[in-house]
C-alpha positions as CSV (number, residue, x, y, z in Angstrom):
1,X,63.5,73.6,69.3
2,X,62.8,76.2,66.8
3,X,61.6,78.8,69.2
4,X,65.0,78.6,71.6
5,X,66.6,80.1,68.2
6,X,64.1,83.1,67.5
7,X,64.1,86.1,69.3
8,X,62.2,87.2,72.5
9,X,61.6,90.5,70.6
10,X,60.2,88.4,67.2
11,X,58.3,85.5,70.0
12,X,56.3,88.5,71.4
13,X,54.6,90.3,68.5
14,X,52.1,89.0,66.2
15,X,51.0,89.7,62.4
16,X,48.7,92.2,62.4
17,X,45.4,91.8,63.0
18,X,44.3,94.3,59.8
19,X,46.5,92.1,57.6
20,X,45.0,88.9,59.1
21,X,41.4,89.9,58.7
22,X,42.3,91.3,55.2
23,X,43.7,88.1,54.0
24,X,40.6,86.3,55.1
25,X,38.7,88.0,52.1
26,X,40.4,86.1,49.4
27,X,38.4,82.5,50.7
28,X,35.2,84.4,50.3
29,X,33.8,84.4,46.6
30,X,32.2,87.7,46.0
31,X,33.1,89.8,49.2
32,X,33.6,93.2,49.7
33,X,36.8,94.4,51.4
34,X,36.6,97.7,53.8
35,X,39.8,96.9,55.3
36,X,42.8,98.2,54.3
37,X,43.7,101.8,54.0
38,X,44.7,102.0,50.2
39,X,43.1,104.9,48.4
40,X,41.3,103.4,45.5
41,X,42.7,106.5,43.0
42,X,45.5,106.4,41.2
43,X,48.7,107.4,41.3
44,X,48.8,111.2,40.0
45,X,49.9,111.7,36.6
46,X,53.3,113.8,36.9
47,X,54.0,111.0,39.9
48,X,53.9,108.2,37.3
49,X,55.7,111.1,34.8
50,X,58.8,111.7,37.4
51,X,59.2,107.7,37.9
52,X,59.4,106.8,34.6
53,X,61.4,109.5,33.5
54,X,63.7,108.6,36.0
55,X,63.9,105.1,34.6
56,X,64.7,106.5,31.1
57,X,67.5,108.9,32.4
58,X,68.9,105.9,34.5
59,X,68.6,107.6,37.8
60,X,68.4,104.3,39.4
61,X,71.5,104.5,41.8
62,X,72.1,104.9,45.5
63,X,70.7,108.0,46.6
64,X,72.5,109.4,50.3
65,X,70.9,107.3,53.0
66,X,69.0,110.6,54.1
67,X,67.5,110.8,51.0
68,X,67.5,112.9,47.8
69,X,68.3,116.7,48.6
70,X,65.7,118.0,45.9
71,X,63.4,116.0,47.9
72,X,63.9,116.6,51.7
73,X,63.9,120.7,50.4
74,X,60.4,120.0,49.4
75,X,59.2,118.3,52.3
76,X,60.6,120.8,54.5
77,X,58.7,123.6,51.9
78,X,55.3,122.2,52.2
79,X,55.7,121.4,56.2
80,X,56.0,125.4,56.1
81,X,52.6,125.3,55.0
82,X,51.4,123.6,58.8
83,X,53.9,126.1,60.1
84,X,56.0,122.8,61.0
85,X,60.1,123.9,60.4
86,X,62.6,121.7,59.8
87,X,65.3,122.1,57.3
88,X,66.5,119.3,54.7
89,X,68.9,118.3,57.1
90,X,66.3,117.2,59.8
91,X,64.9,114.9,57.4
92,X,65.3,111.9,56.2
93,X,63.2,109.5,53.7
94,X,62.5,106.3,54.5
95,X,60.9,103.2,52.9
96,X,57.7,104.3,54.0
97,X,56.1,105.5,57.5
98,X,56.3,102.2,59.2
99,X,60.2,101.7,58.1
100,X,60.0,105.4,59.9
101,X,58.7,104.1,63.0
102,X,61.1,101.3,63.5
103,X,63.8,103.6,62.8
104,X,62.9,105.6,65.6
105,X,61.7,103.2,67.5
106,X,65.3,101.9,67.4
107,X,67.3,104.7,68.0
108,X,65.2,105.8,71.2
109,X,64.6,102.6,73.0
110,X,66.9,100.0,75.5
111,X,65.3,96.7,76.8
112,X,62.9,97.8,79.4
113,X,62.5,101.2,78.4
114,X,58.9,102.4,78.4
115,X,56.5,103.4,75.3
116,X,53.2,105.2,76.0
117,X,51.1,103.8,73.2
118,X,47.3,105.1,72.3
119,X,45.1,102.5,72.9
120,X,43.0,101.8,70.2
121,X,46.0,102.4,67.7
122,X,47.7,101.2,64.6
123,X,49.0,97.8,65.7
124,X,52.7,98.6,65.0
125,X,53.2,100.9,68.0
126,X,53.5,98.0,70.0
127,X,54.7,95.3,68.0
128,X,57.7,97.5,67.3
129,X,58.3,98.1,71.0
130,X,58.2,94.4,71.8
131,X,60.5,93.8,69.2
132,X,63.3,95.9,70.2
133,X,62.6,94.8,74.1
134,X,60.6,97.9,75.1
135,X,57.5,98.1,77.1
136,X,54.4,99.2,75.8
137,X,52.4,101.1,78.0
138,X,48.8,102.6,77.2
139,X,46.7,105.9,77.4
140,X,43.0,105.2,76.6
141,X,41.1,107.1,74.1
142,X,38.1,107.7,75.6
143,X,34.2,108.6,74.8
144,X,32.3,109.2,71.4
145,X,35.0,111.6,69.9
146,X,37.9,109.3,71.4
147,X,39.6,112.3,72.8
148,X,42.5,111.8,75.3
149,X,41.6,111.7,79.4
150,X,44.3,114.4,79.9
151,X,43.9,113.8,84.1
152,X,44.3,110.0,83.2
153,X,47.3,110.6,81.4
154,X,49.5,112.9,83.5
155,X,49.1,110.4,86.0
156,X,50.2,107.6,83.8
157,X,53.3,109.8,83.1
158,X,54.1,111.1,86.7
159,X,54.0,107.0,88.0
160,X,55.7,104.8,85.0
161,X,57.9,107.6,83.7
162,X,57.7,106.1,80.1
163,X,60.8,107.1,78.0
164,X,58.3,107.7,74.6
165,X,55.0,108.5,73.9
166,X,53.3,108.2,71.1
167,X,50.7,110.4,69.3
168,X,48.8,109.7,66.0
169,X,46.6,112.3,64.6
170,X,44.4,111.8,62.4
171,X,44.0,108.8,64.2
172,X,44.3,105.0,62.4
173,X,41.3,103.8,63.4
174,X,39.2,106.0,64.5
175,X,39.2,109.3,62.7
176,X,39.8,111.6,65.6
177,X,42.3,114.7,65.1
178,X,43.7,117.3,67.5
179,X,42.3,120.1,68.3
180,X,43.4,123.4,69.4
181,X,42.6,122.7,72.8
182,X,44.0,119.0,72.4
183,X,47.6,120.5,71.4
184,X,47.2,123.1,74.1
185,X,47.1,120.1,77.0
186,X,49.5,118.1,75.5
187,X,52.2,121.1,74.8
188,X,51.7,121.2,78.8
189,X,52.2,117.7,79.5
190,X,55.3,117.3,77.2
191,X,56.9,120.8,78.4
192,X,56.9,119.7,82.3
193,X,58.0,116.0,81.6
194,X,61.2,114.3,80.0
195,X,59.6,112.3,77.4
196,X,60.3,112.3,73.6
197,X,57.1,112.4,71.3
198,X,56.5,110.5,67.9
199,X,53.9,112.1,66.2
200,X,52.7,110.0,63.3
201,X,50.8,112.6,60.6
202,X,51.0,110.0,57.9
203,X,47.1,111.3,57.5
204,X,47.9,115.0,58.1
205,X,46.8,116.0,54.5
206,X,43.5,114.2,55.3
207,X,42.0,116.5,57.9
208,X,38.7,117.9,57.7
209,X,38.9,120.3,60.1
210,X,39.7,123.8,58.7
211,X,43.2,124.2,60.7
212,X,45.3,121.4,61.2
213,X,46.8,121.2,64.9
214,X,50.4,119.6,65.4
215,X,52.5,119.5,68.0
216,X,55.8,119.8,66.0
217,X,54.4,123.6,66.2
218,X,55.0,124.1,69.4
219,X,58.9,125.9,68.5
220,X,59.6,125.7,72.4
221,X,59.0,121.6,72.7
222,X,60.7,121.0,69.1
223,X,63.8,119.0,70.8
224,X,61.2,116.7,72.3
225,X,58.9,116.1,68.8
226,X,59.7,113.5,66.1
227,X,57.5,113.6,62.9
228,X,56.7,110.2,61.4
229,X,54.5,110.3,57.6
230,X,54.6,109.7,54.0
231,X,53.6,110.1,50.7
232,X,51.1,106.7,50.5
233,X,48.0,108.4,51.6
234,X,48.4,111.6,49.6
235,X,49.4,110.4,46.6
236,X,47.9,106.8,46.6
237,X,51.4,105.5,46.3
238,X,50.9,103.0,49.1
239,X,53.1,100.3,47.4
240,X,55.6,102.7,46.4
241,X,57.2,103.0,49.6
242,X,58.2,106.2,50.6
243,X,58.0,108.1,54.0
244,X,60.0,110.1,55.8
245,X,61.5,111.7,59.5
246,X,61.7,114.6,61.0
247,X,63.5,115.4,64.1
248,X,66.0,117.8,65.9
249,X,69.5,117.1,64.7
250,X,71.0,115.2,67.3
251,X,67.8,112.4,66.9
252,X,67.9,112.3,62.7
253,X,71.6,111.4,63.5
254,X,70.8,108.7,65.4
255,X,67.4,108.1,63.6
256,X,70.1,108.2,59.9
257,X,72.2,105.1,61.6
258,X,69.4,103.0,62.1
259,X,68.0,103.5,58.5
260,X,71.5,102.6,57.4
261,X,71.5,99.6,58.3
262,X,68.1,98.5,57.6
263,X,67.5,100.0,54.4
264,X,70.3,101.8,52.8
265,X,67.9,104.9,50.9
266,X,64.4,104.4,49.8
267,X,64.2,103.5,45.8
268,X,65.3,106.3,44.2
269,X,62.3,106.6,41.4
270,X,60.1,106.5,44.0
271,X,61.5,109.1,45.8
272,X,61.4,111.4,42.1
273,X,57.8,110.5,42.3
274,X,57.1,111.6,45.5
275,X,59.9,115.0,44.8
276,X,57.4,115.6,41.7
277,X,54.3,114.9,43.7
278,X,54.6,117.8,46.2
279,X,56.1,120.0,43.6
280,X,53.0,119.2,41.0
281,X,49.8,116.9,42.5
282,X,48.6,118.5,45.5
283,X,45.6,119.6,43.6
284,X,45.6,115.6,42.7
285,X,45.7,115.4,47.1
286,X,43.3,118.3,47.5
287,X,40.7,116.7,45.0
288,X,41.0,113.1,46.8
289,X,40.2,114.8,50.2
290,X,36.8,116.1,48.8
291,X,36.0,112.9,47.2
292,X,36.7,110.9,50.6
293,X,35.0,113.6,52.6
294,X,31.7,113.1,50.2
295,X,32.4,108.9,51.2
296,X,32.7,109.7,54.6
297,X,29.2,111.3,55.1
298,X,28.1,108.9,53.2
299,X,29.6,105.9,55.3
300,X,28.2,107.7,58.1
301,X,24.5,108.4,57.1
302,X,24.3,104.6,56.6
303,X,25.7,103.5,59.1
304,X,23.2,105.6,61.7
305,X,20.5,104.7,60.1
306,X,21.6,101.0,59.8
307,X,21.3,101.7,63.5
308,X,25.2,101.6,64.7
309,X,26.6,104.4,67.3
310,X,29.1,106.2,65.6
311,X,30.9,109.1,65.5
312,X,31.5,111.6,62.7
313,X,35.2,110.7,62.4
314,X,37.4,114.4,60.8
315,X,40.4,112.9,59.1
316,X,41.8,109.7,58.1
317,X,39.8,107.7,56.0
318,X,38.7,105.1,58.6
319,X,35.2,105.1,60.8
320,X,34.6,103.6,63.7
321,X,31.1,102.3,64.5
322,X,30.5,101.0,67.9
323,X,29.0,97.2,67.6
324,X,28.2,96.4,71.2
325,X,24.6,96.6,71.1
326,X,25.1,93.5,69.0
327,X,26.4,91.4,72.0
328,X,29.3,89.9,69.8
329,X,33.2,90.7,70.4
330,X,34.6,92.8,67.6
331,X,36.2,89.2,65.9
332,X,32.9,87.1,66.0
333,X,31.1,90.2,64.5
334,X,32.8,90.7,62.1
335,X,33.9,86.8,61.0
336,X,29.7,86.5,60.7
337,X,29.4,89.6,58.5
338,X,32.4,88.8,56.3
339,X,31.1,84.7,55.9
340,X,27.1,85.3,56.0
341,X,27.2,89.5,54.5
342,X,30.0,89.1,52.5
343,X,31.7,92.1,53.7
344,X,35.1,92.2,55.3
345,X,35.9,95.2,58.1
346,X,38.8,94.6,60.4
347,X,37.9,94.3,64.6
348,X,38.4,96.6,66.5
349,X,40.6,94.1,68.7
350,X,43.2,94.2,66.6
351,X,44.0,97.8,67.9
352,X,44.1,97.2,71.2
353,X,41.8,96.2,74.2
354,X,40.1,99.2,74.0
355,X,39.2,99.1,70.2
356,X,36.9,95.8,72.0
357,X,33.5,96.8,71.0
358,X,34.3,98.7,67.7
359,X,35.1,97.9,63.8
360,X,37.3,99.9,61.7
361,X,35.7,100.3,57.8
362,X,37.8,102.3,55.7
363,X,36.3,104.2,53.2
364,X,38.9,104.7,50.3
365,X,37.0,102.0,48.1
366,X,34.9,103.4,45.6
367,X,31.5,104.8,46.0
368,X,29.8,102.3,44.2
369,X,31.5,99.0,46.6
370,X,30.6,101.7,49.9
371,X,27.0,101.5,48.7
372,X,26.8,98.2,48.2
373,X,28.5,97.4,51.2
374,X,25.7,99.3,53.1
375,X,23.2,97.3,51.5
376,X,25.1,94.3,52.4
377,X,25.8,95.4,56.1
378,X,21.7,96.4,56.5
379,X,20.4,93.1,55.0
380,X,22.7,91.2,57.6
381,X,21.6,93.3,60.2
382,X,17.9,93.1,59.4
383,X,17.9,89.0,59.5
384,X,19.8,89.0,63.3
């Protein structure tokens, strides 16, 4: 009876598989979590400063539903420093990056409209479809460095026409960015076809590359690019809540209504936090980059000579390791490890059919848990 009273949209979708795994931790005593991406720092100093002051000066009204204006200048001053333009009034802050993607998701898409998803990907791509009546459609990521089959995908385009394509670089889970060469084939495929783009960069400041490709770049496709990110990774604010949009007038418009209605404005002393973040702490960002680099190698040392195939992933802070040679699906492996190892890493199932075969680890926990984590993970291993 209950069910003939929910939605089709809500009957559809699923709670995440990185939140299900996750919560599986707390039953076992003495585990090791590797499965959520919160930075283990914390928050920078003049973020905590510019929230609290705010308290004390009672700045704790309604900001516009766009957003504070001191803050949507900043964000469009340090997107200047990716050569991505867009003016405050392009932009609007949200309750973090996945309130972002529902937003847009919800002004761009009818029942039955089509949403070309990356498959593996961050699970609320296609819950967020399915809720608003959409269909998800799928690209693969393919090989070692999970780079896009660019012949694969213009085909994909040309027969189902999708309405929305999605593009997430860094990647959540697997580390991969875009390249030059990446943005060059994709500018291509988005220039000859009508289909809108959200790029999620909620990982852009996390790129280890030494030029950071986007295809909000690309001035001549800018009607046809909406930017989804945030201020959780950078700033290890995760539970602070604060992302934003940016798009081409006509979509922020529609991209504003939707966030009207769901969420009024982000809290306003978050947003000062995050206005006094990008003014004061990206040295704070710069220094947590180098410190999740240094875990990254780390991660990735071990995990070779554990005797996983895996890939050096270049931004996020997630790897990837291949588990098939193990001749478990992703969920069994890592159920075993988390009950008999005591270390929890989510399965790669929970990204999509084609994350089947991989687990995601994230290394933003401390160096000390990675290490002991790798002892863990080899001792397991060894007794198979």
């Amino acid at each position: 009876m209950l069910n003939s009273k929910l939605s089709n949209g809500v009957q559809n979708i699923e709670i995440s598989g990185i939140r299900k795994f996750s919560n599986k931790v707390a039953e076992v005593e003495g585990a090791i979590s590797l499965t959520l991406g919160q930075p283990d720092f914390p928050v920078p100093a003049k973020v905590k400063e510019a929230m609290i002051a705010a308290i004390n000066e009672n700045k704790t009204q309604y900001t516009s539903n766009a957003g504070l204006v001191e803050l949507r200048n900043e964000i469009s001053k340090y997107l200047k420093r990716f050569q991505i333009n867009y003016d405050k009034d392009e932009i609007c802050i949200t309750v973090g990056g996945t309130e972002g993607i529902f937003d847009v998701f919800a002004a761009l898409i009818n029942s039955g409209d089509k949403v070309l998803i990356p498959n593996p990907a961050f699970p609320a791509y296609e819950s967020c479809t399915k809720l608003l009546g959409g269909k998800a459609i799928y690209y693969n990521l393919t090989g070692n460095d999970f780079s896009i089959d660019f012949e694969a995908l213009e085909s994909i385009i040309k027969n189902e026409k999708p309405k929305v394509m999605v593009v997430t670089y860094p990647s959540n889970p697997t580390g991969a960015i875009l390249d030059k060469e990446g943005k060059e084939k994709l500018h291509k495929i988005i220039k000859e076809n009508d289909i809108i783009v959200v790029s999620d960069e909620i990982y852009s400041e996390l790129c280890y590359a030494d030029k950071y490709y986007s295809l909000a770049q690309c001035e001549d496709i800018r009607s046809k690019v909406i930017i989804v990110s945030g201020f959780s990774k950078i700033f290890s604010m995760t539970g602070l809540r604060v992302g934003y949009v940016c798009a081409d007038e006509p979509y922020i418009n529609a991209i504003l209504k939707t966030h009207q209605y769901t969420t009024t404005c982000a809290a306003s002393i978050a947003q000062y936090g995050a206005l006094d973040g990008l003014k004061y702490s990206l040295p704070d960002a710069a220094y947590m980059k180098e410190e999740f680099k240094k875990r990254r190698d780390f991660v990735y040392k071990e995990l070779k000579d554990i005797g996983f195939e895996v890939s050096l992933p270049k931004g996020a802070f997630y790897i990837f390791p291949s588990i098939k040679k193990f001749g478990m699906k992703s969920e069994e492996f890592c159920e075993s490890l988390l009950v008999e190892g005591k270390v929890a890493m989510v399965p790669g199932s929970a990204f999509g059919n084609n994350g089947e075969g991989f687990t995601r680890i994230s290394y933003a926990c401390s160096m000390e848990e990675l290490e002991e984590s790798m002892n863990r993970i080899r001792k397991w291993i060894n007794a198979k």
